[in-house]
C-alpha positions in Angstrom: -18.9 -31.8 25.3 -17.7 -30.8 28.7 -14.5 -29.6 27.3 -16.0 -28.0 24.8 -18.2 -26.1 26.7 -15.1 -25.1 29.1 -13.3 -23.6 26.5 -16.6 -21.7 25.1 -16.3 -20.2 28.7 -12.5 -19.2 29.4 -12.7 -18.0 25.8 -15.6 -15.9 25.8 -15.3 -14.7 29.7 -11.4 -15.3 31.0 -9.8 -14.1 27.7 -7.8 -17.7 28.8 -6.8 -18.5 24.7 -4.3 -21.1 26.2 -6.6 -22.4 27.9 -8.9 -22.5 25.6 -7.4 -24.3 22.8 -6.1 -26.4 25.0 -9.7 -27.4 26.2 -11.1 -27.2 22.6 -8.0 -29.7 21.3 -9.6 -32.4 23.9 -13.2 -32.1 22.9 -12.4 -33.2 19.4 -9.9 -35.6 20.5 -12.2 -37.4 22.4 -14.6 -37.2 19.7 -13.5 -37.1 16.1 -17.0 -36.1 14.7 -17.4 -32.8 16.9 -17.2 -30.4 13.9 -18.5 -27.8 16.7 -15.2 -27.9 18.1 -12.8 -28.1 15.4 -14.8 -24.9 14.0 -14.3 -23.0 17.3 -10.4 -24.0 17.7 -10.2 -22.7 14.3 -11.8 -19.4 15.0 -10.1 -19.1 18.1 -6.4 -19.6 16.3 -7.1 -16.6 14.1 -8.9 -14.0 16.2 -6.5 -14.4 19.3 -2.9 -16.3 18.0 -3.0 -15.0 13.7 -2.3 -18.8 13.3 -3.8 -19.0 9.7 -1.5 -22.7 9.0 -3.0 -24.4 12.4 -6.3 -23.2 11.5 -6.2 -24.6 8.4 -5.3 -27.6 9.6 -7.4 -27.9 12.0 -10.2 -27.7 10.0 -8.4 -30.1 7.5 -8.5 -32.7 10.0 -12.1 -32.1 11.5 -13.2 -32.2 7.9 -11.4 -35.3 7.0 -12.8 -36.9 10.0 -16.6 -36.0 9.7 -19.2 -38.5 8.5 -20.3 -38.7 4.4 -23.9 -36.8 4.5 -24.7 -39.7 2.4 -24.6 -42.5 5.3 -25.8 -39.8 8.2 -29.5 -40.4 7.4 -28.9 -44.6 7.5 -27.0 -43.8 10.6 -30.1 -42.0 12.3 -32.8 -43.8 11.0 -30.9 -47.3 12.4 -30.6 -45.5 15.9 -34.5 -44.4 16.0 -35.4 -47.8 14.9 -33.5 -49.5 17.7 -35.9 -46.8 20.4 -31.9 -44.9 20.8 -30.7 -48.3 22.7 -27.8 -48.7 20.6 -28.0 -45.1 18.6 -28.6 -42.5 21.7 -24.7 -42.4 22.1 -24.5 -41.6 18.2 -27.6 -39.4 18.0 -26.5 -37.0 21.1 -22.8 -37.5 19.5 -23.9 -35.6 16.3 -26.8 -33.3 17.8 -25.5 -32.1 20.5 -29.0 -32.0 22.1 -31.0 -33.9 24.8 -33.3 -36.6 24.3 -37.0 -35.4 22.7 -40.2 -38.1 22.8 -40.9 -37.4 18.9 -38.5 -39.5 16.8 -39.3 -38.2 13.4 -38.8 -34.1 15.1 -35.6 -35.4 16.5 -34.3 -36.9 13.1 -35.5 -33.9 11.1 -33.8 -31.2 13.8 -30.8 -33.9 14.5 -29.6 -33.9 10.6 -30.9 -30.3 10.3 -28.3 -28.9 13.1 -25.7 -31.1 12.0 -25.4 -30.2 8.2 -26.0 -26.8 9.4 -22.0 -27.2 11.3 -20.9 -28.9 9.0 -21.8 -26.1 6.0 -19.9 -24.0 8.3 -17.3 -25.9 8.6 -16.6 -26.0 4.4 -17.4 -22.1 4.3 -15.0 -20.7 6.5 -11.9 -23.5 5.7 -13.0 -22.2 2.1 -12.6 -18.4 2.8 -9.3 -19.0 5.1 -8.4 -20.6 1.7 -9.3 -17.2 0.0 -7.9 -14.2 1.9 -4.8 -16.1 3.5 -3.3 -18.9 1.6 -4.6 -17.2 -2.5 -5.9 -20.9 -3.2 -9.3 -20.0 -5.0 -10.1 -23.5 -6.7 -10.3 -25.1 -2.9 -11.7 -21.9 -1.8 -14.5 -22.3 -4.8 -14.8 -26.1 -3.8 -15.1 -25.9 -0.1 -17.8 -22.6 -0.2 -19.7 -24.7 -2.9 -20.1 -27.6 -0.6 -20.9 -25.2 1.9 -24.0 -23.8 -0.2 -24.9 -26.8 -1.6 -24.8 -28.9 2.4 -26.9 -25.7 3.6 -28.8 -23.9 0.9 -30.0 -21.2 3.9 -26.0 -20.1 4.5 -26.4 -16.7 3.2 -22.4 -16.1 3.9 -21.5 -19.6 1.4 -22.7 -17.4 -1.5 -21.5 -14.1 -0.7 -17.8 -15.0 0.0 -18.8 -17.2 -3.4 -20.0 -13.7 -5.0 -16.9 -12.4 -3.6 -14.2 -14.8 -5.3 -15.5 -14.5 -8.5 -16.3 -10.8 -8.5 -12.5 -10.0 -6.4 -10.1 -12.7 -7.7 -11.9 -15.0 -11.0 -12.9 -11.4 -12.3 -16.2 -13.4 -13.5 -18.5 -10.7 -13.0 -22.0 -12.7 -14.2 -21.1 -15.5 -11.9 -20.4 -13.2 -8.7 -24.1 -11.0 -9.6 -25.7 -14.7 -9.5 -24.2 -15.3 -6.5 -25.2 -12.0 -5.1 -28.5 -12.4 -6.1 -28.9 -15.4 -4.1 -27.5 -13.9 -1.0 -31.0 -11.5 -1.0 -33.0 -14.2 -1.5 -32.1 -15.4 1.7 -31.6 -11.9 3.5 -34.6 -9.8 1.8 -34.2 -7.6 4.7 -30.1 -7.1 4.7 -29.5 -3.8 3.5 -25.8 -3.6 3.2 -25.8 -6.2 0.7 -28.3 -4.4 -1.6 -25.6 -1.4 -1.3 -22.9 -3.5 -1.9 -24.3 -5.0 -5.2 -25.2 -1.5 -6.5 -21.5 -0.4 -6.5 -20.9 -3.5 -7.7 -23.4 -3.0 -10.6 -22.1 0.4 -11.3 -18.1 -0.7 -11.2 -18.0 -4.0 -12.4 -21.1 -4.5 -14.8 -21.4 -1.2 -15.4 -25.2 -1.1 -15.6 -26.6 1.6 -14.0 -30.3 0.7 -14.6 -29.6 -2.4 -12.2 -27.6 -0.4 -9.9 -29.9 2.3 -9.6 -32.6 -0.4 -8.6 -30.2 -1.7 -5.5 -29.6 1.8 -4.2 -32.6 2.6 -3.9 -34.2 -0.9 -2.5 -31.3 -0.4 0.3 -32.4 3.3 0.9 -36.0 1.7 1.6 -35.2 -0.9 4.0 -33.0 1.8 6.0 -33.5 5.3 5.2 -30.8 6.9 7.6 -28.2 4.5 6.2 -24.8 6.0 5.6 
C-alpha cells in the first residue's frame, strides 16, 4: 500500500506521471488483488499518456487476477473465525483499512468496500471498451457486472443507458436503464435533462419528456 499511496501523491501533487505509474506498477505487483491500484494505473494511462491499449490491459490483468465474489465471503468469515491470526494479512489485503474490535461491522464494511472497487473496476474497463476500442458486447458484459457487483453504481447504468441508447439503438432498454440511474440519484439534475431530450429525440414522447424537464427545472431552477 505504500507504493500505492506514493503514486496517489506524485500524481495528484508533483504532476510526476513517470513516477507514478511506475509506483502504481509495484503496488499491484506486490499484490495481485489490489484492484485499487490497477484502477488508478489505468486512469492515470489515459488522463496523462492517451494510452487506451495499456489501460486496457491493465485492467485485463487486475481483473483476471481478483478473487471470485463467490469464495470472498468463505475467505472473510474463515479469517474472523480464526480472531484475524491467520486472516488479518488477507482481511487488511482486501479492505485496505485498519483493524476495528467488531467483527461482524468489519465483515460487512470489508466486503462492502471491496465489491464497491471491484464494480469499478468492470465499469470503467467496460466503458474504455465502449468509446475506444467499438467492442459493445464486452462493454455490455463488463458494465453489467459492474451493476449487478454494486447495485448503488449510478455510472454502471448510465454508461449501460448510454450503449444502448448511442450504439445498440435499443431505445426501451437505454429508458430502463435511465430510469434506474434516478433512482439512485433522485437529486441529480442533469440526468433528468438528459432523459427528457432523450424522450423527445429518441422515443419521441413528449408527455414523458415534458415530465423530466420540468422535474430537472425543480431540483435547480437557474439551470442552463
Amino acid at each position: 500500500k505504500i507504493h500505492f499511496d506514493l503514486a496517489r501523491l506524485l500524481e495528484a501533487h508533483f504532476a510526476d506521471y513517470e513516477g507514478a505509474k511506475e509506483h502504481y506498477n509495484l503496488a499491484y505487483g506486490i499484490d495481485i488483488d489490489f484492484i485499487e491500484a490497477y484502477n488508478a494505473q489505468a486512469d492515470l494511462l489515459i488522463n496523462h499518456f492517451d494510452d487506451y491499449e495499456e489501460a486496457k490491459l491493465c485492467w485485463e490483468l487486475g481483473l483476471k487476477h481478483i478473487p471470485e465474489l463467490n469464495d470472498l465471503s468463505e475467505r472473510l468469515e474463515d479469517a474472523i473465525k480464526n480472531n484475524f491470526t491467520n486472516g488479518e494479512e488477507l482481511i487488511n489485503k482486501i479492505s485496505r483499512k485498519s483493524y476495528l474490535p467488531f467483527p461482524d461491522k468489519y465483515f460487512e464494511e470489508t466486503e462492502q468496500n471491496y465489491r464497491h472497487h471491484l464494480a469499478i473496476g468492470h465499469g470503467k474497463y467496460g466503458v474504455l471498451l465502449m468509446e475506444h476500442f467499438n467492442d459493445y458486447k464486452g462493454a455490455k458484459k463488463h458494465l453489467e457486472i459492474a451493476a449487478a457487483i454494486d447495485p448503488n453504481l449510478s455510472n454502471a447504468f448510465y454508461y449501460l443507458a448510454h450503449l444502448y441508447r448511442a450504439h445498440l439503438k435499443n431505445y426501451d432498454k437505454a429508458f430502463a436503464q435511465y430510469k434506474r440511474v434516478v433512482e439512485i440519484d433522485k437529486d441529480d439534475f442533469g440526468i433528468y435533462f438528459e432523459i427528457a431530450i432523450f424522450l423527445n429525440n429518441c422515443l419521441r414522447d413528449f408527455e414523458q419528456s415534458k415530465i423530466y424537464y420540468e422535474k430537472a427545472i425543480e431540483i435547480k431552477p437557474d439551470y442552463f
